[in-house]
BATOR-313510 format. One record per residue: residue in one letter; x, y, z of N, C-alpha, C, O in turn. Coordinates in steps of 0.001 Angstrom, whole numbers, padded with zeros to 6 digits, always signed. Each point is the difference from the previous one (the first is absolute). Layout:
aXYZXYZXYZXYZ;...
***
This chain:
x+000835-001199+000000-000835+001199+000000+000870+001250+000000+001033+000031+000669;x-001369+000834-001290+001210+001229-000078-000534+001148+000791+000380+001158-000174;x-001544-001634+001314+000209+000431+001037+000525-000325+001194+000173+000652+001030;x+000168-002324-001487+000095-000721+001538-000839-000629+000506-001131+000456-000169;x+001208-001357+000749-001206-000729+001238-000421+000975+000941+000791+000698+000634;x-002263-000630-000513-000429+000780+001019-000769-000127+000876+000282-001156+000316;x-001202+001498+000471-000916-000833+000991-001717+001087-000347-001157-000399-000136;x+001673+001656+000103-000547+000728-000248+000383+001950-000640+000990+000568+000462;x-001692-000009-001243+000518+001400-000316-000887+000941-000238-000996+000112-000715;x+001753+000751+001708-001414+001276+000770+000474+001162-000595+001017-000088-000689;x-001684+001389+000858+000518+001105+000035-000122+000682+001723-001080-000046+000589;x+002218+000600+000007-000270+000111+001235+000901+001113+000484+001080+000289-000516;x-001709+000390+001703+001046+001283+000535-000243+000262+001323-001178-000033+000354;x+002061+000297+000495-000271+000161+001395-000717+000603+000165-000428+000838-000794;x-000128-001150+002378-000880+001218+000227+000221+001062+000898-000874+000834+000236;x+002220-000813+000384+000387+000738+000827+000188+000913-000852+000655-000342-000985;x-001308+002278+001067+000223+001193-000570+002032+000230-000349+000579+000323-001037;x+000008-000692+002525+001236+000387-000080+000823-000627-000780+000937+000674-000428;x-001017-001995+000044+000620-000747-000635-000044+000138-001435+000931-000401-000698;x-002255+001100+000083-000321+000194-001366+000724+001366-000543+000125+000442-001142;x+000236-000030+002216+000515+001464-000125+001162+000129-000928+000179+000533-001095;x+000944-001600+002407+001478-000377-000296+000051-001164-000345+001198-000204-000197;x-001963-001060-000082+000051-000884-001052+000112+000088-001498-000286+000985-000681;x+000784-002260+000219+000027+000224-001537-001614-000564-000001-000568-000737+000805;x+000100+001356-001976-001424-000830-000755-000737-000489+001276+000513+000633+000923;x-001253-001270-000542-000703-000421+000995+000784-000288+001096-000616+000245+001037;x+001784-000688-000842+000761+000079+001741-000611-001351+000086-000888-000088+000849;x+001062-000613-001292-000214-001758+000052+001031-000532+000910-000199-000618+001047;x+001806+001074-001810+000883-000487+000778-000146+000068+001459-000049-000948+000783;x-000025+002406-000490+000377+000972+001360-001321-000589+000629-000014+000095+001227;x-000969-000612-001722-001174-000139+001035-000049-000872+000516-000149-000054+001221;x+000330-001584-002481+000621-001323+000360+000807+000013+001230-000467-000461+001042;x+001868+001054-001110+001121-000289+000880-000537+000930+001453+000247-000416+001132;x-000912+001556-001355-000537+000429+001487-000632-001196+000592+000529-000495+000996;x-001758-000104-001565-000843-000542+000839+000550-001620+000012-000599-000902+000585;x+001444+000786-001100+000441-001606+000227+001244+000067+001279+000446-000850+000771;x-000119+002535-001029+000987+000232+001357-000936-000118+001296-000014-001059+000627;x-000695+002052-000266-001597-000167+000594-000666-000897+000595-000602+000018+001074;x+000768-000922-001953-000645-001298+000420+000713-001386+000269-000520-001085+000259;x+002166+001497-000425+001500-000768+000774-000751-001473-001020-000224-001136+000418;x-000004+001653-001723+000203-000839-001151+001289-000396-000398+000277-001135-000387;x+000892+002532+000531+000880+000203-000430+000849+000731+000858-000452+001113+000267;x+001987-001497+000462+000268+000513+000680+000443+001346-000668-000650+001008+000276;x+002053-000898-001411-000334+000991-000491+000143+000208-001502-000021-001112-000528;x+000160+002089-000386+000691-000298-001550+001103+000648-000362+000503+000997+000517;x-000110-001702-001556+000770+000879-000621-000443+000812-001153-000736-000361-000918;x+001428+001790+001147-000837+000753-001022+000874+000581-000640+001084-000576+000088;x-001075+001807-000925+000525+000826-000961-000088+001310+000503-000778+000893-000339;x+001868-000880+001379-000090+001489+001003+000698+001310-000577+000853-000126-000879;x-001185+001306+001335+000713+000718-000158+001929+000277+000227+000688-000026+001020;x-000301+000295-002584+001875-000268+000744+000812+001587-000297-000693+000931-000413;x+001886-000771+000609+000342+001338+000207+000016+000924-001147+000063+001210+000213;x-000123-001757-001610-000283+000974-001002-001791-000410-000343-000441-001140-000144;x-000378+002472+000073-001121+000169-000768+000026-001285-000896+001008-000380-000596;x-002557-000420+000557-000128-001184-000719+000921-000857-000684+000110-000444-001142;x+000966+000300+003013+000877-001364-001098+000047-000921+001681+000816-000134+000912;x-002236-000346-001232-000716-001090+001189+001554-000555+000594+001006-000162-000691;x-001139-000075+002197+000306-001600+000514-000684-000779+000377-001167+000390+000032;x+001361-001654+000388-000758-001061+000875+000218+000654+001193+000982+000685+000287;x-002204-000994+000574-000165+000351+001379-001164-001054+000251-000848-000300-000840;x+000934-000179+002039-001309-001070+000961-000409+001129+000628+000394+001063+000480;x-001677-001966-000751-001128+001707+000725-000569-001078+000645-000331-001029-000590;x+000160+001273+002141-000802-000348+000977-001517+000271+000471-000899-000762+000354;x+000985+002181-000496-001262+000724+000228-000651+000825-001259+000605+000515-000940;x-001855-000537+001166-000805+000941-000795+000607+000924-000842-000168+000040-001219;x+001079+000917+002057+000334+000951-000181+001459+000002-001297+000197+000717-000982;x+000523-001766+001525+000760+000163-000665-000183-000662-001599+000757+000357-000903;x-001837-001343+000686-000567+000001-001283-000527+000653-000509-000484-000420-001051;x+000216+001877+001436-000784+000859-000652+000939+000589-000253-000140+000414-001151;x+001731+000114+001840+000863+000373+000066+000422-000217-001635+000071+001030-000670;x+000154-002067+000136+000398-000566-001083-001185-000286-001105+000330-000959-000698;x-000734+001130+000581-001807+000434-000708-000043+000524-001097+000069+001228+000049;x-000197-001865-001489+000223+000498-001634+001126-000553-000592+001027-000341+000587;x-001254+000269-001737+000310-000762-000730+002032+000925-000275+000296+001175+000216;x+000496-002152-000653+001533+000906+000027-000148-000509-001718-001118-000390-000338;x+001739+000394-000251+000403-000668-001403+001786+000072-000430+000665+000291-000995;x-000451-000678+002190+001614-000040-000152-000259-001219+000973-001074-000198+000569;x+002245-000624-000450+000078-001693+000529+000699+000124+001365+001105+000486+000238;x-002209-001165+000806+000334+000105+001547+000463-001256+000052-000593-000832-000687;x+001803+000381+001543+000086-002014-000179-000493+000028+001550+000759+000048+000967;x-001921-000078-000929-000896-000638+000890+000455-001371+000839+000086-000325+001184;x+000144-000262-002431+000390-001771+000674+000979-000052+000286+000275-000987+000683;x+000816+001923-000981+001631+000113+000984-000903+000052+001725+000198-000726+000975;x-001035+001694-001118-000873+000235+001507-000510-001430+000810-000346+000097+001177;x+000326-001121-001711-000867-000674+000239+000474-000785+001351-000660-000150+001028;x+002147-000368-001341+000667-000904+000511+000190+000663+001608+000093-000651+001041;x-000068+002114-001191+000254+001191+000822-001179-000065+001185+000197-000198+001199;x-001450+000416-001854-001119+000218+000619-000106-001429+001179-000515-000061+001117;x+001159-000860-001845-000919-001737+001118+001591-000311+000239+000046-001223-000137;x+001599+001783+000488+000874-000315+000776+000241+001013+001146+000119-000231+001203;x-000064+001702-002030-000020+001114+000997-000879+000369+000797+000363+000331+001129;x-001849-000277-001503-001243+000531+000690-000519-001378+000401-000873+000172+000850;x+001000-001112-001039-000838-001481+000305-001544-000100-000393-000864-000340+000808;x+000653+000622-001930-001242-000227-000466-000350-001404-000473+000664-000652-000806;x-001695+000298+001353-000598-001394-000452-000801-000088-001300-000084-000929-000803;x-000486+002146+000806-001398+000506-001463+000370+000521-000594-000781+000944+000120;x+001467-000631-000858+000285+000955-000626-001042+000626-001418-000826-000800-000439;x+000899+002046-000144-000839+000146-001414+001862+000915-000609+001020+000322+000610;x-001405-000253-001848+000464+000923-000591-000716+000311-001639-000488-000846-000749;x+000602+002153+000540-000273+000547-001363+001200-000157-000955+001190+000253+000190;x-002055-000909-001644+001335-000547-000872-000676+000434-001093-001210+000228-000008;x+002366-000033-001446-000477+000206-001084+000355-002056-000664+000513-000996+000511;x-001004+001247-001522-000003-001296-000675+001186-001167+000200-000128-001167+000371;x+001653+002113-000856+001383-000901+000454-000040-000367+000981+000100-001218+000149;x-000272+002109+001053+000332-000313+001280-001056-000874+000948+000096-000406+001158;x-001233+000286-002246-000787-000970+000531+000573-001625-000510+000245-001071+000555;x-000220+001483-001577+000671-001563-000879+001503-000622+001586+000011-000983+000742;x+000686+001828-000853+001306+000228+000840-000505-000464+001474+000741-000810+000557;x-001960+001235+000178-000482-000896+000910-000818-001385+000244-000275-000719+000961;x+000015+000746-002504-001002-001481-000406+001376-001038+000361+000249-000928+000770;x+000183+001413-001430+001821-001088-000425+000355-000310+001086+000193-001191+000243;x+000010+002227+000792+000608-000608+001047-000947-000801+001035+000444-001008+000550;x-001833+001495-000275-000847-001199+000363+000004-001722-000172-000448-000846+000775;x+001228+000654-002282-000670-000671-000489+001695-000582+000072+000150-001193-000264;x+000979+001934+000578+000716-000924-000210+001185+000846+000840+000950+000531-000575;x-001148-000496+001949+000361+000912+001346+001030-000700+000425-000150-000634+001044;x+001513+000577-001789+001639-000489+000496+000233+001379+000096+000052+000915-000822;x+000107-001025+002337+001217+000923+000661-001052+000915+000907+000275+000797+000897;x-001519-001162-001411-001245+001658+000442-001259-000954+000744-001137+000457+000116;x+001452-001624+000290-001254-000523+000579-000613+000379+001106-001124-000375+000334;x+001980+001283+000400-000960+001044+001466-000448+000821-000912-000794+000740+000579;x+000867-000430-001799-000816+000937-000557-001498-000066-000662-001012+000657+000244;x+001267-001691-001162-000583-000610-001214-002006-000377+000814-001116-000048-000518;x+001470-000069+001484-001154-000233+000805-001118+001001+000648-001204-000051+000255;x+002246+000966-000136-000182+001432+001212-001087+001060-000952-000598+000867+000637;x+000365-000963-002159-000573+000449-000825-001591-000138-000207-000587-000774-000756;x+000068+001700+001601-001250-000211+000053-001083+000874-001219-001102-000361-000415;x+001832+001499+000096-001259+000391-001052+000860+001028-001167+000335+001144+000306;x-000085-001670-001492+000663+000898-001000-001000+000584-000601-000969-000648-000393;x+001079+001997+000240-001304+001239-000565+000732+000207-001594+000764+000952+000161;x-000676-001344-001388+000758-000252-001290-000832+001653-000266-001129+000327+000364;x+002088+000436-001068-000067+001180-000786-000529-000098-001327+000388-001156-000170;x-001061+001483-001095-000040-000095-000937+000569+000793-000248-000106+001063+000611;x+001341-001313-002067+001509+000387-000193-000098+000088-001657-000505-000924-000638;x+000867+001746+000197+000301-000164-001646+001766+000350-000136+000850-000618-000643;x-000766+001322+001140+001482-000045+000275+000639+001074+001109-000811+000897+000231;x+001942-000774+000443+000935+000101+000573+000883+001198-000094+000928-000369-000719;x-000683+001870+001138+001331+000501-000650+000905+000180+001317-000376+000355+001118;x+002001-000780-001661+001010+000442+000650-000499+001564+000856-000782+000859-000408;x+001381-000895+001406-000025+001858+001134+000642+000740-001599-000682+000743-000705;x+001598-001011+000504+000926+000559-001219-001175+000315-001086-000264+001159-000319;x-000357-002184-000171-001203+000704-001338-000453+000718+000485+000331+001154-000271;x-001731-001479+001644-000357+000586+000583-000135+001719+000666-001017+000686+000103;x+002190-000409+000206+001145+001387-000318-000733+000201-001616-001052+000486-000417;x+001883-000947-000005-000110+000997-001681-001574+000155-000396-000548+000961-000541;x+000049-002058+000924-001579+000481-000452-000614+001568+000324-000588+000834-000688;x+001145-000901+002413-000408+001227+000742+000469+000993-001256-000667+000711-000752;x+002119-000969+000849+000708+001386-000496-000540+000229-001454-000113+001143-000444;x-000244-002343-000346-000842+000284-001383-001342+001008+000091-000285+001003-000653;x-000412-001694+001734-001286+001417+000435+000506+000551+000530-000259+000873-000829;x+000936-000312+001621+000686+001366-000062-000182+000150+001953-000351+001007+000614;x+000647-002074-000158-000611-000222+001613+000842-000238+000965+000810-000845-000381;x-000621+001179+001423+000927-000610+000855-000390-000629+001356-000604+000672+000836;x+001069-002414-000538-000490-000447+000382-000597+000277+001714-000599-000907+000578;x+000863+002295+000118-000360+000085+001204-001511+001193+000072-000500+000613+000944;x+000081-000705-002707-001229+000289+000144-000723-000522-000635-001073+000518-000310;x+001506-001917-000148-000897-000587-000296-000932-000805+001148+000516-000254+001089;x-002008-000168-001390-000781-000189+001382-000483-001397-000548+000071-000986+000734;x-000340+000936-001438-000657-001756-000446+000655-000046-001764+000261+000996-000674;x-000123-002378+000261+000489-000445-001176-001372-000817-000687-000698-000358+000949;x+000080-000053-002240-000448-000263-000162+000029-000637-001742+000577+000572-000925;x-001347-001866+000815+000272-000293-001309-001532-000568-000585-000394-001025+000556;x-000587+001662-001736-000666-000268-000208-000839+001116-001450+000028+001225-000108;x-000536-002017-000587-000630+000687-001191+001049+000028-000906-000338+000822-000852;x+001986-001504+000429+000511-000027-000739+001102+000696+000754+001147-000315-000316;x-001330+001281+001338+001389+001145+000333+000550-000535+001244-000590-000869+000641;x+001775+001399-000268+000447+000204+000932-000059+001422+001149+000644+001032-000189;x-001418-001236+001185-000351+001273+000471+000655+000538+001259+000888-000818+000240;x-000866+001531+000463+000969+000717+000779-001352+001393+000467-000798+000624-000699;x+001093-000610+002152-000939+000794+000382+000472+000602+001151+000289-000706+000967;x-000123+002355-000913+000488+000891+000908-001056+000798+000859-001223-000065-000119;x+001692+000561+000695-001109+001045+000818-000315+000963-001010-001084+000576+000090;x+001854-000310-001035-000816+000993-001001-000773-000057-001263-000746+000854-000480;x+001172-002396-000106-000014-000290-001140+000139-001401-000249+000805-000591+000720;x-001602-000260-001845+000227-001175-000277+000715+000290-000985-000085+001036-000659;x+000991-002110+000459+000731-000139-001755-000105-001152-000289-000436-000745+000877;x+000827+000119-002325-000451-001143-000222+001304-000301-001675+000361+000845-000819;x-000130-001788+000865+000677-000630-000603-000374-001419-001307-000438-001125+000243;x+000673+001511-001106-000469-001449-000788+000576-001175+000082+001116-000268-000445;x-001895-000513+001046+001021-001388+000367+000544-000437-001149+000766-000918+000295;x-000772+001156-001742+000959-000733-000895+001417+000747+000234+001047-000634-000125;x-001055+002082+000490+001334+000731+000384+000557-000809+001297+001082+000437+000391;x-001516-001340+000225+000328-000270+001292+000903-001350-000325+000952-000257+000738;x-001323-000733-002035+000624-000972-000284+001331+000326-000129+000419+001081-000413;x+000579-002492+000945+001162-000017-000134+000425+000940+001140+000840+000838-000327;x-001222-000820+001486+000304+000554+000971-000229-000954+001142+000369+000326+001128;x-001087-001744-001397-000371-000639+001145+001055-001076+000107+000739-000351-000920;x-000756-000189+002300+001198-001073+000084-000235-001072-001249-001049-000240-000596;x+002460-000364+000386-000098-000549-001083-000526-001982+000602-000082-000967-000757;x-000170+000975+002288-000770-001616+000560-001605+000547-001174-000585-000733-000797;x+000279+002192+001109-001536-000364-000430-000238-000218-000884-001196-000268-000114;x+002320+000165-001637-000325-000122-000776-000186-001683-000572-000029-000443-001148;x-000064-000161+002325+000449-001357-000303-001362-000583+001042-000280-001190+000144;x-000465+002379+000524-000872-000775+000914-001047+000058-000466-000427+000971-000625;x-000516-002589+000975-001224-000444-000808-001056+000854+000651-000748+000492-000844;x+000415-000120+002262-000554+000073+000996-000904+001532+000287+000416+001053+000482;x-001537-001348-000894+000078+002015+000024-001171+000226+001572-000043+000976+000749;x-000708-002154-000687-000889+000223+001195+000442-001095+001144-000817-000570+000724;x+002246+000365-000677+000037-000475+001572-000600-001526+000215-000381-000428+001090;x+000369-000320-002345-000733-001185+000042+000578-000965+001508-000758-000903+000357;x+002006+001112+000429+000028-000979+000526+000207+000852+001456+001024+000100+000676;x-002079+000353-000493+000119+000700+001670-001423-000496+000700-000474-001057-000415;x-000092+001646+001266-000764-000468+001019-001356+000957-000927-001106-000270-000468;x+001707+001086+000538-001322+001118+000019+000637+001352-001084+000932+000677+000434;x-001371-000451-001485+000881+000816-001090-001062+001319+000019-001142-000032+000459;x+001730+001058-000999-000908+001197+000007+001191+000775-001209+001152-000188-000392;x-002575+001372+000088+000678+000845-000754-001511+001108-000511-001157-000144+000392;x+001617+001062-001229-000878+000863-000572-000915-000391-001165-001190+000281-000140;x+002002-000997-000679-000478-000389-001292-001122-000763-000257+000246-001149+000365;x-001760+001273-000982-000755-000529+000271-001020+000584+000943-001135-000474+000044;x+001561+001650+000831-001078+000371+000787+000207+001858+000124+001005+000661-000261;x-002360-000195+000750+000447+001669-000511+000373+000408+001614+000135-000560+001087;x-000047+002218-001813+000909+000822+000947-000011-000347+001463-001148+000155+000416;x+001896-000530+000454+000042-000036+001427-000700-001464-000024-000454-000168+001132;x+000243-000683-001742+000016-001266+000283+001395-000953-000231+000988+000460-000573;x-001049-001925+001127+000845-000616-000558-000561-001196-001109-001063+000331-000526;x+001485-001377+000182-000012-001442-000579+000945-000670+001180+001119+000199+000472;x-002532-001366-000216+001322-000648+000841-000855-001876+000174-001104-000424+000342;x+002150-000057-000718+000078-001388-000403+000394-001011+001535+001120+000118+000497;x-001995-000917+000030+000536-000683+001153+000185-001592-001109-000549-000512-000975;x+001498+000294+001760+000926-001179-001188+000411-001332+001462+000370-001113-000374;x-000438+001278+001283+000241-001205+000428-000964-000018+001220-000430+001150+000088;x-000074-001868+000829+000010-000623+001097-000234+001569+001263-000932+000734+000329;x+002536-000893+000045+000262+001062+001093-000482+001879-000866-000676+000871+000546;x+001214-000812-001731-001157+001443-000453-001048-000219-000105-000673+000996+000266;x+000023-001953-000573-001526+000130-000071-000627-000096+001822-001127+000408+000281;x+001903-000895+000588-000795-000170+001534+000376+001567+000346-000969+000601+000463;x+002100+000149-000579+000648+001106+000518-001000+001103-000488-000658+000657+000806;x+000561-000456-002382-001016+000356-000811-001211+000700+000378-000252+001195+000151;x-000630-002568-000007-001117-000262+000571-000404+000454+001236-001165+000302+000257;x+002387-000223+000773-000388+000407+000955-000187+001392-000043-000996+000567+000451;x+001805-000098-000909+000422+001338+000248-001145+000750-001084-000111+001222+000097;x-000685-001911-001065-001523+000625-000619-000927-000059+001639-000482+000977+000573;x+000444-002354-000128-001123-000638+000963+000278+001648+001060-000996+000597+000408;x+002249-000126-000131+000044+000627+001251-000172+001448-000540-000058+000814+000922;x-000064-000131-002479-000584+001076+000083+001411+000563-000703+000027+001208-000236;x+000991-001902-000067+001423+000691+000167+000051+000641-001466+000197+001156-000373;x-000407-002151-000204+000061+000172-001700-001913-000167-000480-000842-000771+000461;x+000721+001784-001477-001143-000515-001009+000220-000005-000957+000777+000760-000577;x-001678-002008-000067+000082-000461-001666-001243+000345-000943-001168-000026+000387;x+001361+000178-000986-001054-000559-001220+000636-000901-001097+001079-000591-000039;x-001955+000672-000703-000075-001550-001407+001094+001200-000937-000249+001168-000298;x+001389-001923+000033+001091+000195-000775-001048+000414-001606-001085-000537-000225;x+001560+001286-000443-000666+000079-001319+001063-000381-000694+001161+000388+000128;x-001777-001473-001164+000164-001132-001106+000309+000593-000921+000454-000751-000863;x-000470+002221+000460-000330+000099-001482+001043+001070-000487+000830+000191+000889;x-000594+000586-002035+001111+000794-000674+001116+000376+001231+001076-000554+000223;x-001588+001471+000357+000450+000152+000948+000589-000546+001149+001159+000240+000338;x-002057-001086+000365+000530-001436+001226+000827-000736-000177+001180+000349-000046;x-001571-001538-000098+000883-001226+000325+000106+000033-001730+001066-000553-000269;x-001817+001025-001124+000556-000369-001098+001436+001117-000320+000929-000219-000778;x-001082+001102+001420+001501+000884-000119+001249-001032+000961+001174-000178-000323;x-001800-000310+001395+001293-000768+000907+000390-001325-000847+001163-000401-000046;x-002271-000265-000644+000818-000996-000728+000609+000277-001416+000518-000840-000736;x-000728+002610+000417+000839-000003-001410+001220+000864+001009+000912+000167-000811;x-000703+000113+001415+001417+000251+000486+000974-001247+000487+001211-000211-000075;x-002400-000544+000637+001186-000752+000433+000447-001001-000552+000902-000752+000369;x-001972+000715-001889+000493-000848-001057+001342+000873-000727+001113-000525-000022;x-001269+001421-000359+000758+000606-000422+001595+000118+000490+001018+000063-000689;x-001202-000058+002277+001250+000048+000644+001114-002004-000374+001077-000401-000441;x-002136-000032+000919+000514-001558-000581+000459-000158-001167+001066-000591-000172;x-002066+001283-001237+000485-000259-000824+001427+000337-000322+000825-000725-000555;x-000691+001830+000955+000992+001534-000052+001357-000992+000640+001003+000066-000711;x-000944-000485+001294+000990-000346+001196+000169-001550-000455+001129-000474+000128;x-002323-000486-000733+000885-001158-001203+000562+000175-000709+000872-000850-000179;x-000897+001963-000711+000752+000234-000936+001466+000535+000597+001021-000416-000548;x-000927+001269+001585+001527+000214+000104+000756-001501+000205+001073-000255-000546;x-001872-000799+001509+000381-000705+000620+000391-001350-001060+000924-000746+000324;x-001531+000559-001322+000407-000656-001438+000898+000759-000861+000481-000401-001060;x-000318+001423+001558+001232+001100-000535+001087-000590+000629+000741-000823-000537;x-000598+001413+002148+000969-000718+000358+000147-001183+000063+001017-000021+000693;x-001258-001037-000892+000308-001399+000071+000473-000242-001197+001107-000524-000117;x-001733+000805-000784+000854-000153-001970+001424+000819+000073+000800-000307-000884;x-000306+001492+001995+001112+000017+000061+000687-000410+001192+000876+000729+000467;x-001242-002032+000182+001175-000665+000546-000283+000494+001837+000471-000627+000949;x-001398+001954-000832+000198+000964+000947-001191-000499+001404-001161-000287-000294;x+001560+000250+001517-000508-001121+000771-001404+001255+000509+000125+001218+000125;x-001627-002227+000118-000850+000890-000036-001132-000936+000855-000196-001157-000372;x-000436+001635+001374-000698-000704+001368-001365-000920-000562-000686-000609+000821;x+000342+000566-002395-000939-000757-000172+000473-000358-001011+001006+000504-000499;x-001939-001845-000182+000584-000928-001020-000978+000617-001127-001160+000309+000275;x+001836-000117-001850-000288+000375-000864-001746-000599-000604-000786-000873+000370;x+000809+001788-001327-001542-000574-000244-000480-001437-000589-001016-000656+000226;x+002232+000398-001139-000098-001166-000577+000404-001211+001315+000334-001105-000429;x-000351+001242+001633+000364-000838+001136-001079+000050+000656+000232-000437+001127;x-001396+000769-001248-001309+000902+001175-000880-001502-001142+000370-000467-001077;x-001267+000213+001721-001427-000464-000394-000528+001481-000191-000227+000415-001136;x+000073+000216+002024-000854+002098+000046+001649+000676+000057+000845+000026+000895;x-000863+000364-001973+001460+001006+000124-000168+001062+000734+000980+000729+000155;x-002478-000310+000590-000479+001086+000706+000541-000122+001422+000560+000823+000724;x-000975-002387-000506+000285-000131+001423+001302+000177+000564+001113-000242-000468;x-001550+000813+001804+001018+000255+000360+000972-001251+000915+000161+000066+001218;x+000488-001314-002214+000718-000493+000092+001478+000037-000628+000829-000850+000323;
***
């Protein structure tokens, strides 16, 4: 499926006023990880915190409420979260852990679950991955030049944003906006090789695409997201409605994320016809050259 296995797919957004404020799109993430903190679902996560230059994230474990809100919106430069991980359940002693991942770094925690030499106090301790929907990735370094292409500097910029074709950027005085084909060839060169655009292998995936302004899309895909999920509709935390199916909805999420697969076989039968080593097996090796095997 070139969305993935799923259990169910809503459109949904917190309902806390404050969280919608300083959240990206509906605050799915930030609402999830409050109330699973809340309810000692989860001792704590790892997130995508604020680090000493303007939007160039670190990992930080957030314990409380506060400090997940602390870290709240989307970055589009690459946090290594899962360097955090090992950190969060030796240094702090967490038993539950959650963390927020984009697509790689979910793959990067599937792997080691599944095959935990050297990380087995870890591999266990993983109680709820919240998967990003990701089209791609830029270096702090692109990132920089984008600013400096709109003409911005990054300690006034207030939220980042990607949607309707552009790349957007939004100040206290002014939005600007960017054409994402100017943005190509600026993203790390893992994403041009990745199948993955909605997070197929996390607990619970979210993103914008598919649902309007200040909502999210969000896909519960296993077991522990769909009970975590659920609760957190049952207790008032999050509301949903019925995902819309059509140009717009879920038929725009499966031509992107067909598109991204397709986009990303072809480099990946590129590199393999020259010799050049590449994390999935070519198309003519796939039964679905889509899948992400």
């Amino acid at each position: 499926m070139v969305l993935g296995t799923y259990k169910e797919v809503v459109t949904a957004r917190s309902t806390d006023k404050e969280i919608q404020k300083i959240a990206q799109d509906g605050g799915i993430v930030s609402a999830l990880f409050c109330y699973a903190l809340d309810e000692k679902l989860i001792d704590g996560a790892v997130v995508a915190g604020p680090g000493k230059d303007f939007w160039k994230p670190e990992p930080m474990v957030a314990m409380s409420s506060d400090e997940i809100l602390a870290a709240a919106g989307t970055k589009y430069t690459f946090s290594p979260n899962v360097w955090m991980l090992k950190k969060a359940v030796r240094q702090y002693g967490l038993e539950k852990l959650g963390t927020v991942a984009i697509p790689c770094q979910t793959m990067g925690i599937r792997k080691m679950q599944s095959y935990p030499f050297g990380v087995r106090f870890l591999a266990d301790k993983i109680a709820l991955i919240t998967g990003i929907f990701c089209m791609e990735n830029f270096p702090f370094t692109s990132l920089e030049t984008l600013m400096a292409k709109m003409g911005v500097s990054p300690e006034l910029v207030e939220k980042m944003d990607i949607g309707k074709g552009k790349f957007w950027i939004h100040t206290a005085d002014e939005v600007l906006s960017l054409p994402l084909k100017e943005t190509h060839g600026y993203e790390q060169s893992g994403c041009k090789v990745c199948l993955d655009y909605v997070s197929e292998l996390s607990d619970v995936a979210t993103g914008s695409v598919g649902s309007g302004d200040g909502w999210s899309t969000v896909f519960t895909r296993t077991d522990a997201g769909e009970t975590i999920f659920k609760a957190a509709v049952d207790a008032g935390v999050i509301e949903t409605k019925a995902v819309n199916e059509g140009k717009f909805g879920l038929e725009m999420l499966t031509k992107l994320a067909t598109q991204k697969k397709e986009k990303a076989m072809k480099e990946i039968d590129r590199r393999k016809a020259m010799g050049l080593p590449v994390p999935y097996k070519g198309s003519s090796e796939k039964e679905d050259p889509l899948a992400n095997v």
